[in-house]
N, CA, C and O atoms as a DFTB+ gen file, in Angstrom:
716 C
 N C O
     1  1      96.783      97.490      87.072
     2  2      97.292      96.426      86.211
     3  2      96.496      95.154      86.474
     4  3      96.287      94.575      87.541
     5  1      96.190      94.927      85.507
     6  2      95.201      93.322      85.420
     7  2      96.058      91.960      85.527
     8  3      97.234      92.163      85.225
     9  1      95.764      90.571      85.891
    10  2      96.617      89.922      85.748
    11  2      97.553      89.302      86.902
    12  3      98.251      88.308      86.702
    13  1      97.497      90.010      88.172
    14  2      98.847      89.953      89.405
    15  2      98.321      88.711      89.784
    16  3      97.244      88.359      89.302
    17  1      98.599      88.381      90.150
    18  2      98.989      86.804      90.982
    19  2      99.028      87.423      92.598
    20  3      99.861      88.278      92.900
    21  1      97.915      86.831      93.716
    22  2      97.960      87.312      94.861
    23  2      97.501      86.080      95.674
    24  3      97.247      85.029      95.086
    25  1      97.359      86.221      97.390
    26  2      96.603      84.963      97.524
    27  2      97.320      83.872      97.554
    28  3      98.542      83.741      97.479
    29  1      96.169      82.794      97.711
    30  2      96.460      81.544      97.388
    31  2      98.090      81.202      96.096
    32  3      99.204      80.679      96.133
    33  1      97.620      81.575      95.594
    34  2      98.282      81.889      93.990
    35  2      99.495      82.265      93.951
    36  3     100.183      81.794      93.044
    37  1     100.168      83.292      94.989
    38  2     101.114      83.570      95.080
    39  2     102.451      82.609      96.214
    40  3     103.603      82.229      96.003
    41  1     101.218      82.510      97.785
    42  2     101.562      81.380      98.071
    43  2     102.316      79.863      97.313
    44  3     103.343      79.273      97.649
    45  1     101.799      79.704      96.722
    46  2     101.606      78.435      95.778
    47  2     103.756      78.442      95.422
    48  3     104.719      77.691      95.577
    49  1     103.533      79.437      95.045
    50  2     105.224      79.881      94.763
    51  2     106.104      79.121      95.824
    52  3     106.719      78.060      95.718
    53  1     105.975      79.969      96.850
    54  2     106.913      79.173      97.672
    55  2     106.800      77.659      98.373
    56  3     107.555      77.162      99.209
    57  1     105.811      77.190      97.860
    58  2     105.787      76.030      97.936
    59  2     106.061      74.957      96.788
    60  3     106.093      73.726      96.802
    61  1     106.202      75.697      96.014
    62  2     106.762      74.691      94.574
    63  2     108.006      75.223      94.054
    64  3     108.477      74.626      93.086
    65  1     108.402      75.860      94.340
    66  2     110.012      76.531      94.456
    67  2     111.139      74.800      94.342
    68  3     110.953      74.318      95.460
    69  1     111.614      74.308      93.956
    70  2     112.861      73.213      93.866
    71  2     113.930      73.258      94.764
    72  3     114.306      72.464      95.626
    73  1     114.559      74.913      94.196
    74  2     115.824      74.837      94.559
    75  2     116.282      76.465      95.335
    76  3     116.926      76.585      96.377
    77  1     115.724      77.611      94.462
    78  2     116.160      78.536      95.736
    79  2     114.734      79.638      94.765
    80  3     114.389      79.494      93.592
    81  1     114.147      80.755      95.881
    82  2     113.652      81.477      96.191
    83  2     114.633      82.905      96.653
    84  3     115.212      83.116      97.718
    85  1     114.535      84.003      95.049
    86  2     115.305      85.184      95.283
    87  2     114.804      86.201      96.036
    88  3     113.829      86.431      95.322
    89  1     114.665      87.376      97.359
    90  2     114.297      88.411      96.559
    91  2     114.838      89.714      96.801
    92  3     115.369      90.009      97.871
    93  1     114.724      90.457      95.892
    94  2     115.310      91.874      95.807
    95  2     114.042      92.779      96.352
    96  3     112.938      92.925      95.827
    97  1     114.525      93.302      97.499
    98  2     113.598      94.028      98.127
    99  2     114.161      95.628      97.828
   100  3     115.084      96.025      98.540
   101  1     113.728      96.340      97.010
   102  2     114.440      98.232      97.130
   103  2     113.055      99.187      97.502
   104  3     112.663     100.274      97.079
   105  1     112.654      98.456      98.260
   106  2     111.617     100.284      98.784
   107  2     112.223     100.498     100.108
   108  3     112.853      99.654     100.746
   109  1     112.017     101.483     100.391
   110  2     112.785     101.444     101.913
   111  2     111.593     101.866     102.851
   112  3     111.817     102.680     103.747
   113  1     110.085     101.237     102.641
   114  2     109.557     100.857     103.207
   115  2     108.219      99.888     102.793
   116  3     107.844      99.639     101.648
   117  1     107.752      99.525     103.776
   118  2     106.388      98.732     102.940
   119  2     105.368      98.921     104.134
   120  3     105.647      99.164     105.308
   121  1     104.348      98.784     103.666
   122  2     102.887      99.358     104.405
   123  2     101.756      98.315     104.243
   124  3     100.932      98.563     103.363
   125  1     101.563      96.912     105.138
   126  2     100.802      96.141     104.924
   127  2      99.714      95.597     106.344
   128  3     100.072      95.532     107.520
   129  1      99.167      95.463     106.123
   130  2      97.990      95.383     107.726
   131  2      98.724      94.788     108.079
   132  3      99.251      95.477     108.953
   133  1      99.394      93.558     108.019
   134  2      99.883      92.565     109.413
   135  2     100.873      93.107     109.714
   136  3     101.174      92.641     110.812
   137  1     101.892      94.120     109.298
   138  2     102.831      94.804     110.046
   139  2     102.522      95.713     111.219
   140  3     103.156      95.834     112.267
   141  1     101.132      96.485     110.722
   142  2     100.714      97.748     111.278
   143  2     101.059      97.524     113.167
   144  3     101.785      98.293     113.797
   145  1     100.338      96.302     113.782
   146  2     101.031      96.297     114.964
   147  2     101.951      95.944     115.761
   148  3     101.998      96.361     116.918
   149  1     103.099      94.853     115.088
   150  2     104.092      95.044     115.082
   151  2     105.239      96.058     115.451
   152  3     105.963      96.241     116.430
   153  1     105.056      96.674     114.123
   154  2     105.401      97.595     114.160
   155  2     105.080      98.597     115.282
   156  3     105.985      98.915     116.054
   157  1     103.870      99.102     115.416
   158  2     103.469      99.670     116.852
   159  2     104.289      99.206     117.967
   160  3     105.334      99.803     118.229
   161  1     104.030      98.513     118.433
   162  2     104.661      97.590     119.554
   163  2     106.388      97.969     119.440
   164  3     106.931      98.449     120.434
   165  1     107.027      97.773     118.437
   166  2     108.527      98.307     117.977
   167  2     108.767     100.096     118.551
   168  3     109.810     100.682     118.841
   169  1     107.480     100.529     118.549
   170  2     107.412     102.123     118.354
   171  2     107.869     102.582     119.633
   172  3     108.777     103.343     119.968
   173  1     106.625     101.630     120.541
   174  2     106.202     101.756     122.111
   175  2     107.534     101.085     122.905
   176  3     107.963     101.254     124.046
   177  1     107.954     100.316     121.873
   178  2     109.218      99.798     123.094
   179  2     108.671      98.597     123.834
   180  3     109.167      98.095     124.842
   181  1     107.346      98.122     123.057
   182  2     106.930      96.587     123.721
   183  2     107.489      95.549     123.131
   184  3     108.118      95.649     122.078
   185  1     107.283      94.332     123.837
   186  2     108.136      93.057     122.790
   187  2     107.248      92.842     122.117
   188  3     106.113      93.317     122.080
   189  1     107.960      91.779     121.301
   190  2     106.658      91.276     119.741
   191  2     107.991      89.470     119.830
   192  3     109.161      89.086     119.826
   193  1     105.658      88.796     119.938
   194  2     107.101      87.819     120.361
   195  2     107.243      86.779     118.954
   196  3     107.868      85.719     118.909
   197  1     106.306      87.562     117.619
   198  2     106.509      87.496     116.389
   199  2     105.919      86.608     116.109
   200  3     106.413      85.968     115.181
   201  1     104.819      86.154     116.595
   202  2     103.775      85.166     116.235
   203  2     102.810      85.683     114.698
   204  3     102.094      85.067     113.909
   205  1     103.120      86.679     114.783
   206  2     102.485      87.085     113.202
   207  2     103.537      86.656     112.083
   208  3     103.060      86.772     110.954
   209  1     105.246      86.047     112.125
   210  2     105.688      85.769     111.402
   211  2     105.775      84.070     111.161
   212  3     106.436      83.631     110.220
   213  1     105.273      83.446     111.806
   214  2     105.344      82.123     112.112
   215  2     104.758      81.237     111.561
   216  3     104.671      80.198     112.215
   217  1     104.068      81.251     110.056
   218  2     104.032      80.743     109.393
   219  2     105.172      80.595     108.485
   220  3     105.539      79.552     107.942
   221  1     105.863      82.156     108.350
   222  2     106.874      82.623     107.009
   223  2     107.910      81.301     107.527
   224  3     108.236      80.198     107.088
   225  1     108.175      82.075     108.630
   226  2     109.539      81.202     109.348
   227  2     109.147      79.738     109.097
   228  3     109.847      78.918     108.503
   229  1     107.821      79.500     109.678
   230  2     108.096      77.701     109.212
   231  2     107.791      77.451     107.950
   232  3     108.019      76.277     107.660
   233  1     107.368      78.083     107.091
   234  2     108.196      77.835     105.661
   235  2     109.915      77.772     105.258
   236  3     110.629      76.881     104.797
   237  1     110.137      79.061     105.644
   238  2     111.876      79.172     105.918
   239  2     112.507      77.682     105.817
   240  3     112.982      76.948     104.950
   241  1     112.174      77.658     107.523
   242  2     112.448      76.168     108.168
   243  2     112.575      74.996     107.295
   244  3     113.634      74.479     106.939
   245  1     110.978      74.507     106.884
   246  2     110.540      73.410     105.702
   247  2     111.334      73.438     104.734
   248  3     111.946      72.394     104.511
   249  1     111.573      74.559     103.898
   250  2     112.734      74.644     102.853
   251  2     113.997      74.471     102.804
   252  3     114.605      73.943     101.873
   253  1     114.624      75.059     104.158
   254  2     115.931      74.540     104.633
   255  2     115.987      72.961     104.364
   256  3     116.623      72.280     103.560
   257  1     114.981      72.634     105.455
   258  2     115.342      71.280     105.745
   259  2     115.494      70.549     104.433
   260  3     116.416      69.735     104.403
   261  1     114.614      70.712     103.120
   262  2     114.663      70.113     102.140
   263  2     115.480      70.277     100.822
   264  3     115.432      69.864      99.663
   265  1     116.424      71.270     101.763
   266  2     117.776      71.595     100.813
   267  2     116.858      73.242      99.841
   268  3     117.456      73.712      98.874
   269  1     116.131      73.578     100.074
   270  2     115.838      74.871      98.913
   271  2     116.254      75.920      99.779
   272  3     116.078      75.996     100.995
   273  1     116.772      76.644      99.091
   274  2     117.295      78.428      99.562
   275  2     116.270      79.630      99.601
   276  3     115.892      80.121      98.538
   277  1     115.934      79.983     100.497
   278  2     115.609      81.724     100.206
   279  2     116.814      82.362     101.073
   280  3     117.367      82.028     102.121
   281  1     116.989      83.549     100.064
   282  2     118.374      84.290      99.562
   283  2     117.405      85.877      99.535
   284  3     116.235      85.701      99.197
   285  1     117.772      87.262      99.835
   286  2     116.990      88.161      99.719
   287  2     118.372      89.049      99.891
   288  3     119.369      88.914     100.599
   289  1     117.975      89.982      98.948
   290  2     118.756      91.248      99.286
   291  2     118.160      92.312      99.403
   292  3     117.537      92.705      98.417
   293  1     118.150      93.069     100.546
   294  2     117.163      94.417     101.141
   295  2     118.233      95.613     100.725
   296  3     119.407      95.532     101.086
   297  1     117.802      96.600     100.029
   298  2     118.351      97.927      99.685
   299  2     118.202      98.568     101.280
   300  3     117.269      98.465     102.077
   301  1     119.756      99.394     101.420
   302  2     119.276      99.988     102.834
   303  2     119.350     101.498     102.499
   304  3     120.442     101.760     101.995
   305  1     118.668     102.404     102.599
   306  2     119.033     103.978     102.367
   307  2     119.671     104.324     103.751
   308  3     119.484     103.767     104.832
   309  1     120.665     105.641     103.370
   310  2     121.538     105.969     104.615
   311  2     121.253     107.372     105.064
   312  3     121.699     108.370     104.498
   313  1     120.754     107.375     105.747
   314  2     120.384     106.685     107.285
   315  2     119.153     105.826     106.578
   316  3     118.704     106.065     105.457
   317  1     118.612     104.560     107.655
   318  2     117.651     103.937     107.536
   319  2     116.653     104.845     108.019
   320  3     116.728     105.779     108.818
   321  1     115.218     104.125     107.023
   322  2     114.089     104.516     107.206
   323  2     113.542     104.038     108.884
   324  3     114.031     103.194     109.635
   325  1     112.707     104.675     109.025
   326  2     112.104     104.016     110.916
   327  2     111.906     102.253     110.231
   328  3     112.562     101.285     110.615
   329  1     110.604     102.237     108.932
   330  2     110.988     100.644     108.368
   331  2     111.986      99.548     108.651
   332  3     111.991      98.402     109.098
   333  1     112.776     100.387     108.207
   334  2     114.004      99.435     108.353
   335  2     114.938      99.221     109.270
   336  3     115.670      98.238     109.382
   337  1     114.866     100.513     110.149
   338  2     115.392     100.059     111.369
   339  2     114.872      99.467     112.219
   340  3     115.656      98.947     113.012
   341  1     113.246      99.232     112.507
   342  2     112.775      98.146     112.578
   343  2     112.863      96.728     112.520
   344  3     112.858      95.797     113.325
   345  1     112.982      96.959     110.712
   346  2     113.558      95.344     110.702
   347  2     114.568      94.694     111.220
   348  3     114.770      93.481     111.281
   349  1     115.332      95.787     111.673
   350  2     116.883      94.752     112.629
   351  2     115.983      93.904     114.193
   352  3     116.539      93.070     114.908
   353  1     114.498      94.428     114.394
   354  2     114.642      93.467     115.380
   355  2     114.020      92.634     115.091
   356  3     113.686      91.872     115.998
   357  1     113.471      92.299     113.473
   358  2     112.642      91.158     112.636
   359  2     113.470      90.186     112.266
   360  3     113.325      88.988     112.508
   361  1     114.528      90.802     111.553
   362  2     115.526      90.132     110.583
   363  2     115.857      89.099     110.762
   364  3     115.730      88.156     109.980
   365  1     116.738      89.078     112.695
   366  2     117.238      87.847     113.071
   367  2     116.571      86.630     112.900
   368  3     117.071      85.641     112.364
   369  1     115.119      86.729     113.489
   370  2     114.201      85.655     112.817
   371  2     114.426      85.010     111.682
   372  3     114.376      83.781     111.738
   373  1     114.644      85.482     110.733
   374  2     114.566      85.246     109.278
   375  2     115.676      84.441     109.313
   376  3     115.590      83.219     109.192
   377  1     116.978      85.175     109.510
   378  2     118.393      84.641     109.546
   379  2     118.408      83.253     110.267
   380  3     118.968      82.285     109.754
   381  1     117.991      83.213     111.062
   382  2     118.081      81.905     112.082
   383  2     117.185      80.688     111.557
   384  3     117.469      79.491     111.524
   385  1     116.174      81.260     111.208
   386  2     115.012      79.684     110.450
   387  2     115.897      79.767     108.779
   388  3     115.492      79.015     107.892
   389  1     116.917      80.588     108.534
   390  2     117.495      79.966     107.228
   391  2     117.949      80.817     106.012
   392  3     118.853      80.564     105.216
   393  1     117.217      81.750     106.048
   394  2     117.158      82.748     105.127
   395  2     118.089      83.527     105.127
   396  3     118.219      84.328     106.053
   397  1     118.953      83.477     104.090
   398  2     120.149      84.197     103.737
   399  2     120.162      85.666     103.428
   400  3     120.351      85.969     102.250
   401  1     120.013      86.493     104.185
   402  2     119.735      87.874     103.918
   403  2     120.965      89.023     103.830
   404  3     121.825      89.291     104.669
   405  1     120.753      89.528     102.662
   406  2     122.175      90.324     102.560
   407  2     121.769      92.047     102.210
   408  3     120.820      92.512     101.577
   409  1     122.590      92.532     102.712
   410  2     122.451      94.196     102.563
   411  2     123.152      95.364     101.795
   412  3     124.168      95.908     102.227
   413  1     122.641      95.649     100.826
   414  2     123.282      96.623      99.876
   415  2     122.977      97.907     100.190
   416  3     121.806      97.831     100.563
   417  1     123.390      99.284     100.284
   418  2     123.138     100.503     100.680
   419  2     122.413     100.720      99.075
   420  3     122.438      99.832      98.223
   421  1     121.790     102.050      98.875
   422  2     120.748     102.431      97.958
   423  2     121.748     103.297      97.289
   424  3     121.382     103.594      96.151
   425  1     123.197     103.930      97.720
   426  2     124.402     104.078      96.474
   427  2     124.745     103.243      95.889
   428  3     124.875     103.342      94.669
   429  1     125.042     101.998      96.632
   430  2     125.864     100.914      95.921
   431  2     125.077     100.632      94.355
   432  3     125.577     100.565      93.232
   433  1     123.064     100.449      94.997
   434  2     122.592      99.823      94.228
   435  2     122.480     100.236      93.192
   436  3     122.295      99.549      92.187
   437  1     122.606     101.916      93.246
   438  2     122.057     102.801      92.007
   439  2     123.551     102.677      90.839
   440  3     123.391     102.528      89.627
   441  1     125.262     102.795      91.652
   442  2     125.953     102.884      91.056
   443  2     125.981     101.648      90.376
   444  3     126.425     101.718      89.230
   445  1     125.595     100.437      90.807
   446  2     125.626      99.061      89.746
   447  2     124.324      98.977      88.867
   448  3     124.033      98.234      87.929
   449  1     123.715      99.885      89.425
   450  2     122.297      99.994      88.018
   451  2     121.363      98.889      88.252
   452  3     120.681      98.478      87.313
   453  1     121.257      98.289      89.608
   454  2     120.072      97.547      89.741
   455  2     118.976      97.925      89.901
   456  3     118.782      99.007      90.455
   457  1     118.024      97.202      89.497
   458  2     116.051      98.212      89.481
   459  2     115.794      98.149      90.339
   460  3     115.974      97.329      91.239
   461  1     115.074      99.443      90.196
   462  2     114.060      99.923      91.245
   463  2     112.407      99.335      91.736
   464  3     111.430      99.857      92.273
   465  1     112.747      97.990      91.218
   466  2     111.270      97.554      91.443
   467  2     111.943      96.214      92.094
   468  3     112.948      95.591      91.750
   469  1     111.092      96.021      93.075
   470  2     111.054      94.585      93.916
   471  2     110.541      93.303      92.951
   472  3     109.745      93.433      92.021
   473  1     111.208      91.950      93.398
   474  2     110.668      91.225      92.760
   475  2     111.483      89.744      93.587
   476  3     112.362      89.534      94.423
   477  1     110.386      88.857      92.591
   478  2     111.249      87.572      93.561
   479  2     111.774      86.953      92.428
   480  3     111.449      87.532      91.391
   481  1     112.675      85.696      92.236
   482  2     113.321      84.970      91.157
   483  2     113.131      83.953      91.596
   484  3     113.744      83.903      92.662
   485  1     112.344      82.566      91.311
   486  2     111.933      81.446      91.313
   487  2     112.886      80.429      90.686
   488  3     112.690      80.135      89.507
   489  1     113.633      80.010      91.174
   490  2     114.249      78.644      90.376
   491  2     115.284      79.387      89.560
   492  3     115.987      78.797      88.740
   493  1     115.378      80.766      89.806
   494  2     116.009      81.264      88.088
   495  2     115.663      81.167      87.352
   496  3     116.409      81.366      86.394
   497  1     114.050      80.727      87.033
   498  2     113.488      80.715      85.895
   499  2     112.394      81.771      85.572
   500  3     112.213      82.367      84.511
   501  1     111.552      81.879      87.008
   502  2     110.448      82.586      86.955
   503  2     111.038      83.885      87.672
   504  3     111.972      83.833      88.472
   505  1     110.339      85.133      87.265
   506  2     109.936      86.241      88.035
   507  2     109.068      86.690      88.391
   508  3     108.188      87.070      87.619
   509  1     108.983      86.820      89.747
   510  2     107.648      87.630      90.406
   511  2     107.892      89.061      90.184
   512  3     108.827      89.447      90.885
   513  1     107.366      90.001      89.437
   514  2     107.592      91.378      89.544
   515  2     106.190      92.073      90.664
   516  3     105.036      91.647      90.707
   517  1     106.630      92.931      91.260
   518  2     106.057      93.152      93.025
   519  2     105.297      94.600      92.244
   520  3     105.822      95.389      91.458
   521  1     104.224      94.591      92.662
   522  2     103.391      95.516      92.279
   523  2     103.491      96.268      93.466
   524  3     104.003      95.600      94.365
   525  1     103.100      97.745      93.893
   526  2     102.656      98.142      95.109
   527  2     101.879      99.524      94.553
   528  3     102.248     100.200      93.593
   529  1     100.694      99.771      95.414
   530  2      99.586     100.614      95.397
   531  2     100.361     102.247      95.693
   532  3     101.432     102.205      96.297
   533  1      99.825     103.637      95.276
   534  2     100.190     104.814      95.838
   535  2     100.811     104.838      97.756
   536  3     101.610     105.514      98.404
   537  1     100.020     103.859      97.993
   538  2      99.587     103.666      99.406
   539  2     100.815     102.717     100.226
   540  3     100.715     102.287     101.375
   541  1     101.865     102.547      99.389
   542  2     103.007     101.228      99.773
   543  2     102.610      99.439      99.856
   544  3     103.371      98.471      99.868
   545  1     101.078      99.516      99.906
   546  2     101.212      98.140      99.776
   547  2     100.858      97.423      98.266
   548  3     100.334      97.730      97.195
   549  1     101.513      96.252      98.929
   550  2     101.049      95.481      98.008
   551  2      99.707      95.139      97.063
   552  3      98.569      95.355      97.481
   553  1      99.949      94.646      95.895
   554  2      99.150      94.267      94.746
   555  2      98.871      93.331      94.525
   556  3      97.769      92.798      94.393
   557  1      99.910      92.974      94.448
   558  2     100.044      91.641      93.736
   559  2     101.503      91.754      92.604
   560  3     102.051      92.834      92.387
   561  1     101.939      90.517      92.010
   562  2     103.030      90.093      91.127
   563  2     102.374      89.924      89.911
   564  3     101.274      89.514      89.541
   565  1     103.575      90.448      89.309
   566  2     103.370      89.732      87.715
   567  2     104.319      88.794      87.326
   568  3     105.497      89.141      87.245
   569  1     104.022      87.808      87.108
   570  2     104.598      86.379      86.701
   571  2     104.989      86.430      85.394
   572  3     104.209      86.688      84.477
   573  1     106.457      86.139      85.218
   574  2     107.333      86.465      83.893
   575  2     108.260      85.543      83.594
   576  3     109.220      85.446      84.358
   577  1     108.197      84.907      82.737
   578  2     109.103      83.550      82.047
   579  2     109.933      84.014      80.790
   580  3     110.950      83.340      80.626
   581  1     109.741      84.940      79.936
   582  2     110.168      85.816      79.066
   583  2     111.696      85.415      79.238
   584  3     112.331      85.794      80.221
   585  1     112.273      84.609      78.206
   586  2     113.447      84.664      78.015
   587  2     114.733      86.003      78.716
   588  3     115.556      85.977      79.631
   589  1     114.311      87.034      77.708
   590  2     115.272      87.733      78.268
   591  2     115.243      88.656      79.472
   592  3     116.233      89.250      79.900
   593  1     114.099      88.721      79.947
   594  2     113.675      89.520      81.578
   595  2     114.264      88.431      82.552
   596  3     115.036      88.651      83.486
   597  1     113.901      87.566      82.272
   598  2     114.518      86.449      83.353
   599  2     115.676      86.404      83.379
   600  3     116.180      86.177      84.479
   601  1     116.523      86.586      82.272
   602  2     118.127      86.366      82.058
   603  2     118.392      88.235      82.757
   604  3     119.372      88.316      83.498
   605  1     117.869      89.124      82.613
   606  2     117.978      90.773      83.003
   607  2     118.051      90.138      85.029
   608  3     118.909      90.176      85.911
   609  1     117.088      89.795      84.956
   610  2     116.745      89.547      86.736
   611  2     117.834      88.462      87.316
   612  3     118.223      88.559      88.480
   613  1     118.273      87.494      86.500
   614  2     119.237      86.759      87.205
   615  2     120.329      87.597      87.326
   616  3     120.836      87.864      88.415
   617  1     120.748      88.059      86.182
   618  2     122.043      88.896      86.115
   619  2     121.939      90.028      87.288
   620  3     123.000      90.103      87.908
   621  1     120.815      91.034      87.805
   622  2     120.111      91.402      88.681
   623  2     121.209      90.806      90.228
   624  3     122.199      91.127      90.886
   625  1     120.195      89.812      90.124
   626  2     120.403      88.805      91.516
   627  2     121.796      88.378      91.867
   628  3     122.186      88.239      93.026
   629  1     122.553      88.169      90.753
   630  2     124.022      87.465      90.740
   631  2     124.701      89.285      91.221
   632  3     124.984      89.305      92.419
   633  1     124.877      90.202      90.747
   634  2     125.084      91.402      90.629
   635  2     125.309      92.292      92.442
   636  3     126.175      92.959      93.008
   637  1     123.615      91.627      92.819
   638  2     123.132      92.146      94.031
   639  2     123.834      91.702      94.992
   640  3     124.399      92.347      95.875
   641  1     123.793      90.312      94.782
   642  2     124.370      89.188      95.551
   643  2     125.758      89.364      95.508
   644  3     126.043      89.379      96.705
   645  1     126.843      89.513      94.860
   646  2     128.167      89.530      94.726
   647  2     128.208      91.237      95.507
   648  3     129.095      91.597      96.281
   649  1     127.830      91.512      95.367
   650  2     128.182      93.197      96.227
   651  2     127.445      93.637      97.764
   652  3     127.534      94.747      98.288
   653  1     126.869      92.706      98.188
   654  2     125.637      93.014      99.411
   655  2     127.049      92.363     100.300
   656  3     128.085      91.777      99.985
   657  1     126.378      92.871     101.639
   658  2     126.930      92.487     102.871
   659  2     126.357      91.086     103.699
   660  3     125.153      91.028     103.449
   661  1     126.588      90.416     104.216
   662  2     125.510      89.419     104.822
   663  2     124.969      90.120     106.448
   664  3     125.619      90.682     107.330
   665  1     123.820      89.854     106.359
   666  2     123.725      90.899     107.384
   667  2     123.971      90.775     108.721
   668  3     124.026      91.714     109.515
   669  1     124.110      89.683     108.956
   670  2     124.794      89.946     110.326
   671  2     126.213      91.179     110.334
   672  3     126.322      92.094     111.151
   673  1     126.965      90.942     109.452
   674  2     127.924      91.769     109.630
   675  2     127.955      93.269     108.798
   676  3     128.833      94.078     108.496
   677  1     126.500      93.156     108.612
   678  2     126.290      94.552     108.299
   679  2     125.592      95.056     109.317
   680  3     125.470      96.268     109.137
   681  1     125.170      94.768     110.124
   682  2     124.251      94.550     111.612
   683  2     125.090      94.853     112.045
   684  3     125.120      96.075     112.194
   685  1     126.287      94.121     112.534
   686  2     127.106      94.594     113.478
   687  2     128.066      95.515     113.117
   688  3     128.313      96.313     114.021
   689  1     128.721      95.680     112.045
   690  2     129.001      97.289     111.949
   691  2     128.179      98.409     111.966
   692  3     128.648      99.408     112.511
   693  1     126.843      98.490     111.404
   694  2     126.576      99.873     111.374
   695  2     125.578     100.017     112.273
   696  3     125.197     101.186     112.332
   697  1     124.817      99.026     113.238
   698  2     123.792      99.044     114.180
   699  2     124.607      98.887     115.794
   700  3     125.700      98.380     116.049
   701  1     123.710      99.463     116.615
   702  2     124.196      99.422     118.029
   703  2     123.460      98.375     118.228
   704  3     122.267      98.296     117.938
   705  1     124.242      97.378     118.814
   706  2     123.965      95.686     119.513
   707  2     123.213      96.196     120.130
   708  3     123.363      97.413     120.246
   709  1     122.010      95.533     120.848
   710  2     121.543      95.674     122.041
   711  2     122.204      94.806     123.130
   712  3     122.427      93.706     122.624
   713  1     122.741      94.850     124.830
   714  2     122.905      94.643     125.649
   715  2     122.242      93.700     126.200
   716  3     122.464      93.391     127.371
């Protein structure tokens, strides 16, 4: 597909964002170089003391402080993917610099008929629709203002959002705390 928005370009988004930053995450995994050792390190049972996320987070941060929201809802399949059980020792990060992260199981999502494609919601106005390669990663977005896709994706987001768990307390019911 011609056209994605990547880069610089995509960046650019969360920095001109106003008021809140959506996103609907449903793959139940993703495959991108800066995870690859991370992730490793998660495998081996080494720490990660998450310096590869530390730009995101001080974006997070910056946005908090200036009153804008990022809000995300992650599809979880049951049992979790190794992915995603992973991410319980990423997540907290996220949660703590600001980011409102909530958790829907991959029944819930299918019985309310939300899509199967990732994407972000800008202001409620814009949509990022999330491209990804045979290979799980990323592409790039397609940028969509289209009256009624945007009104499909809010309704989406409001939908996701009214039925997800917040994750801490989806964390702590269905994950073993660590000690």
């Amino acid at each position: 597909m011609t056209g994605l928005v990547t880069g610089d370009g995509f960046a650019e988004l969360f920095r001109t964002f106003t008021r809140s930053a959506f996103r609907w995450e449903a793959r139940p995994a993703y495959c991108e170089d800066y995870e690859a050792e991370p992730l490793r390190k998660w495998r081996a049972g080494e720490p990660d003391d998450l310096a590869w996320m530390a730009g995101w987070l001080d974006g997070i941060r910056a946005a908090a402080a200036e009153g804008r929201r990022f809000e995300r809802v992650r599809l979880y399949t049951v049992p979790p993917t190794e992915y995603l059980r992973w991410q319980q020792h990423v997540t907290p990060a996220n949660v703590e610099a600001g980011e409102d992260i909530r958790v829907i199981t991959e029944g819930q999502a299918r019985a309310l008929g939300l899509p199967e494609h990732d994407f972000w919601l800008f202001d409620g106005r814009l949509v990022a629709r999330m491209h990804f390669g045979d290979d799980g990663r990323w592409r790039g977005a397609e940028l969509i203002n289209e009256t009624d896709t945007v009104a499909r994706h809010r309704a989406w987001r409001d939908l996701a959002w009214e039925h997800a768990t917040p994750y801490p307390q989806y964390r702590d019911r269905h994950f073993a705390r660590s000690p």
